[in-house]
C-alpha positions in Angstrom: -56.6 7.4 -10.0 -54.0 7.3 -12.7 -52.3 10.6 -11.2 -52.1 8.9 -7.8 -50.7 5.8 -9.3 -48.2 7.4 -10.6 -47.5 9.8 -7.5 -46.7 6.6 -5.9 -44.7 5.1 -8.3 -42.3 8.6 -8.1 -42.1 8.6 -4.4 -41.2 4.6 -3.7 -38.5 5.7 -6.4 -37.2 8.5 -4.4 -37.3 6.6 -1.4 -35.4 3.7 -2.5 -33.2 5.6 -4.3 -32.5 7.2 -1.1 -32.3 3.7 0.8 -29.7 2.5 -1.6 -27.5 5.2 -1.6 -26.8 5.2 2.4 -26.7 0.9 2.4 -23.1 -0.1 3.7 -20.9 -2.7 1.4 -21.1 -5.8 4.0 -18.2 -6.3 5.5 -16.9 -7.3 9.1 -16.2 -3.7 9.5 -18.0 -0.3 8.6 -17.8 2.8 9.1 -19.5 4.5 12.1 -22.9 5.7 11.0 -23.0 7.1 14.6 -22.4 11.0 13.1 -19.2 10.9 15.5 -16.7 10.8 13.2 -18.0 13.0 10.5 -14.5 15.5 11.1 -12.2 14.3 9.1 -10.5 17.3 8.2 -9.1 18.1 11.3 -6.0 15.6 11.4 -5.3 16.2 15.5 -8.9 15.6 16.3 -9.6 12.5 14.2 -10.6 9.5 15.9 -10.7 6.1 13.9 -14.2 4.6 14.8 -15.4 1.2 13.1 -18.9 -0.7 13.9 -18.1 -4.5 14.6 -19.9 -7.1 12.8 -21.6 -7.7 16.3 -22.8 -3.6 15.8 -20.6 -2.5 18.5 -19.9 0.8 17.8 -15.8 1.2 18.4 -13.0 4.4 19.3 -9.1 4.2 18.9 -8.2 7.8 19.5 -5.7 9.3 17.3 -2.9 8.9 19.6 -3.0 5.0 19.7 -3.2 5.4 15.6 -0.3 7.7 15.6 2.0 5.5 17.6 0.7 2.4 15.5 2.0 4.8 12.5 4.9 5.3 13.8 6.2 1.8 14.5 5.3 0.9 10.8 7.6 3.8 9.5 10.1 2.7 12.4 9.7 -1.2 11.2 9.7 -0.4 7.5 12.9 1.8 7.9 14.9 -1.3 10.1 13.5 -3.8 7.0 15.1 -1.2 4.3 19.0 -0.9 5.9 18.7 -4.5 6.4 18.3 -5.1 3.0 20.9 -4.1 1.6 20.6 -5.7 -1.8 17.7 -2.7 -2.5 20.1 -0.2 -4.2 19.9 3.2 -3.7 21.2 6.3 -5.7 24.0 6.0 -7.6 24.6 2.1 -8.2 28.0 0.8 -8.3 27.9 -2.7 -9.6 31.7 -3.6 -9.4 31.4 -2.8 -5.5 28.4 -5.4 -5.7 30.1 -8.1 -7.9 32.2 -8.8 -4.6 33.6 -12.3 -6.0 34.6 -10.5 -9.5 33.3 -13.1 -11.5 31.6 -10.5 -14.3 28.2 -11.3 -12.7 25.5 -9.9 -10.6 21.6 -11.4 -9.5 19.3 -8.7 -10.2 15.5 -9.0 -9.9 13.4 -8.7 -13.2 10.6 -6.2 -11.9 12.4 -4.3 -9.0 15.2 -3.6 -10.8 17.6 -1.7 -8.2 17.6 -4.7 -6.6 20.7 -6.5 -6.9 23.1 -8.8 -4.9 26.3 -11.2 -5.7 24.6 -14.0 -4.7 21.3 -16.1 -5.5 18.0 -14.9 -3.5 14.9 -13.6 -4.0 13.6 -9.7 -4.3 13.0 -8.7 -0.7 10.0 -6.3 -2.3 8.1 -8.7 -4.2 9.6 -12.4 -3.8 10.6 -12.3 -7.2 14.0 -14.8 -8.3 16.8 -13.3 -9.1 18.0 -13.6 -12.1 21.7 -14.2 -12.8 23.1 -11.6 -15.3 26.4 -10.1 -16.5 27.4 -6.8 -15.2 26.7 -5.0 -19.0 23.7 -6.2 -18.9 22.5 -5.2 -15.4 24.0 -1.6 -16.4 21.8 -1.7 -19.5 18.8 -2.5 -17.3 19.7 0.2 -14.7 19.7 2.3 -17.6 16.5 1.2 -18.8 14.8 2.0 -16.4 16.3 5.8 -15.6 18.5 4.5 -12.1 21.9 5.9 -12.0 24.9 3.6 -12.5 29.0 4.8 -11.5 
């Protein structure tokens, strides 16, 4: 009796170890559990599948994600020359104080971000902080950007 008891004991362990380790997090989304989308590895034939919260089992093929790709990268791109207070490369500072007043606005966490006048950091919303040109270079410096 005792080795049966404990038999049983070891299996409904197994079992809901088992049943544990293939529960989904619960979320409106989850992954397809329909074996169709095991591939992963094989980035032309990968096709994004999802299981509603209503369990209906969903395709995009990996063309639709590819052009959805692709207008981020074009839209991030536009956002980027737009902004043109996000400094690039080498940064010349007495290009950017345009009103020569010995002064720059330069954000506190993204720091090759700098304009001439007041705003906030196109990255992360941040202030910008109003500081003289040495000590924007000493940031720059800092924080191993290249200053002319």
């Amino acid at each position: 009796m005792l080795k049966q008891l404990a038999i049983t004991i070891v299996l409904v362990s197994i079992i809901s170890v088992f049943t544990l380790g293939q529960e989904q997090p619960s979320s409106d989304k989850k992954e397809c559990t329909k074996g169709c989308c095991s591939n992963h590895s094989s980035h032309n034939s990968v096709k994004m599948s999802y299981v509603d919260a209503d369990s209906t089992h969903k395709h995009r093929d990996n063309k639709t994600e590819h052009k959805m790709h692709d207008k981020y990268k074009e839209m991030k791109t536009e956002h980027n020359h737009s902004d043109s207070i996000i400094r690039e490369s080498e940064i010349d500072l007495k290009a950017i104080d345009e009103n020569k007043d010995g002064k720059v606005f330069q954000d506190q966490m993204c720091w090759n971000v700098i304009s001439d006048k007041a705003g906030e950091c196109p990255k992360c919303g941040m202030k910008l902080k109003d500081v003289s040109l040495k000590k924007a270079k000493e940031n720059l410096v800092k924080h191993n950007y290249k200053v002319k």
